[in-house]
N, C-alpha and C positions, 0 to 999 in steps of 0.2 A: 504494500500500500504506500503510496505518496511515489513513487517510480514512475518514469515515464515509459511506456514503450508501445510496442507496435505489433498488435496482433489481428489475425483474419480482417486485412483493410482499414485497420483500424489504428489512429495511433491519438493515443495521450497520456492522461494522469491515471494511475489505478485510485480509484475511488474506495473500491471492496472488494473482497476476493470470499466468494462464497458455497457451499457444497456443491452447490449448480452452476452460480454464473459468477462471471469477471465484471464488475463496471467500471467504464474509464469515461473520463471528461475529456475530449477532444475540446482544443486552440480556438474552435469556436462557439464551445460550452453546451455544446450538446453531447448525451449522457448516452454511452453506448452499452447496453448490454449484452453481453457475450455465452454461450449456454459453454462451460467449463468442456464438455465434448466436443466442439468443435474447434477448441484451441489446438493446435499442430505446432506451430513454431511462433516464438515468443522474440522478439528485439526489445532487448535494453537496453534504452537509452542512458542511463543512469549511474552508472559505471566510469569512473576516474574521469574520463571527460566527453567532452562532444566534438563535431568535427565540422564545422560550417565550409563550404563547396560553394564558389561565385561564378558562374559562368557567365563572359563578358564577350560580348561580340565586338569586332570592329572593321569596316569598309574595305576589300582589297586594294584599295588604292594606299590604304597606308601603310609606312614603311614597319614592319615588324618587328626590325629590331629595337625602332624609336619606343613605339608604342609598352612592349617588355621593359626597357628602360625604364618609359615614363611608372608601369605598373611597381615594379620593385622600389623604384622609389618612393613610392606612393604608399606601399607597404611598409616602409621605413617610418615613413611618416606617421602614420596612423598608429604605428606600436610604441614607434619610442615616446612621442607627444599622448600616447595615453589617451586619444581621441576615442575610443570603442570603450567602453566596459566588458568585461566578461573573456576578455581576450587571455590565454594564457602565454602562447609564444609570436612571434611573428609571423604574421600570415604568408604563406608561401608562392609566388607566381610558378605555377609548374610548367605552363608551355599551353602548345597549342594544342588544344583537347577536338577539333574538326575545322574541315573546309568545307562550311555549307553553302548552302544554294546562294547565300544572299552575303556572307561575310564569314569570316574568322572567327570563328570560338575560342577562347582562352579561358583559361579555369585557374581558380585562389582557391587553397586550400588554407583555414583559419582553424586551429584548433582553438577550444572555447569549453568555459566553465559549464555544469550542466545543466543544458535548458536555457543555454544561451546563445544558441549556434545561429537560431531564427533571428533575435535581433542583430546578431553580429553580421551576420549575410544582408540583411536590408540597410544598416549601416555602411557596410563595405560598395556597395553598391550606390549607394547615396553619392559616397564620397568620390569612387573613382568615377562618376556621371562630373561632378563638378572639378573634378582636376581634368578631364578629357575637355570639357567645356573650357576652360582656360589654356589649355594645351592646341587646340584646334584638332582635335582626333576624331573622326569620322564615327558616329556608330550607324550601322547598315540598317538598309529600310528593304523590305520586299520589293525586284526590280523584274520585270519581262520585257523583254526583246522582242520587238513585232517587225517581221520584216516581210516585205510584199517581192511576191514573184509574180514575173512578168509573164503575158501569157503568148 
């Protein structure tokens, strides 16, 4: 009870654990009751720490290694100046996590205190929107190509 985790579709607070059922309060407060036999596999979340994952797109047109730069940097920043709560170490730029249809994925890995991984990811996100904003760094928009053939 008071553990966060994530079972049959389901993830939040254990509310009770009972001969029958599990209840958890899912992040947008509604009460999920679980019948104790159809639990299979259990995620704890609650366990030494949490691990917040930011996935950031940005425009093929920009240069990639600027953009990694500006991230890492930006990472520096927000750990050493203490800007985040709940942060435990400094959030990591891992690279490029796909090249999709419309731009560049990049992924930050932040390890975080527990049950803090959600604000720390909305946070991390906030910030590196307004360092790319002051940087001039493209984030990508859904684009199609219509091109006419002649008959």
């Amino acid at each position: 009870v008071g553990d966060i985790i994530s079972t049959e579709g389901c993830t939040g607070v254990v509310v009770s654990i009972g001969l029958r059922t599990t209840v958890l309060r899912s992040m947008d407060g509604n009460m999920h009751i679980i019948p104790n036999g159809r639990i299979k596999i259990v995620t704890n979340m609650s366990k030494e720490f949490n691990r917040g994952i930011v996935d950031i797109c940005v425009a093929y047109e920009e240069n990639l290694d600027r953009v990694l730069g500006i991230l890492d940097d930006e990472m520096e920043k927000i750990y050493s100046n203490e800007h985040i709560d709940g942060l435990i170490s400094k959030p990591v730029v891992l690279g490029v996590e796909e090249l999709g249809d419309s731009g560049i994925r990049i992924r930050i890995s932040a390890d975080c205190n527990i049950g803090r991984n959600w604000d720390v990811e909305r946070q991390i996100r906030r910030l590196v929107k307004n360092r790319f904003d002051k940087e001039g760094v493209e984030i990508p928009f859904p684009q199609v190509v219509v091109s006419r053939k002649e008959s």
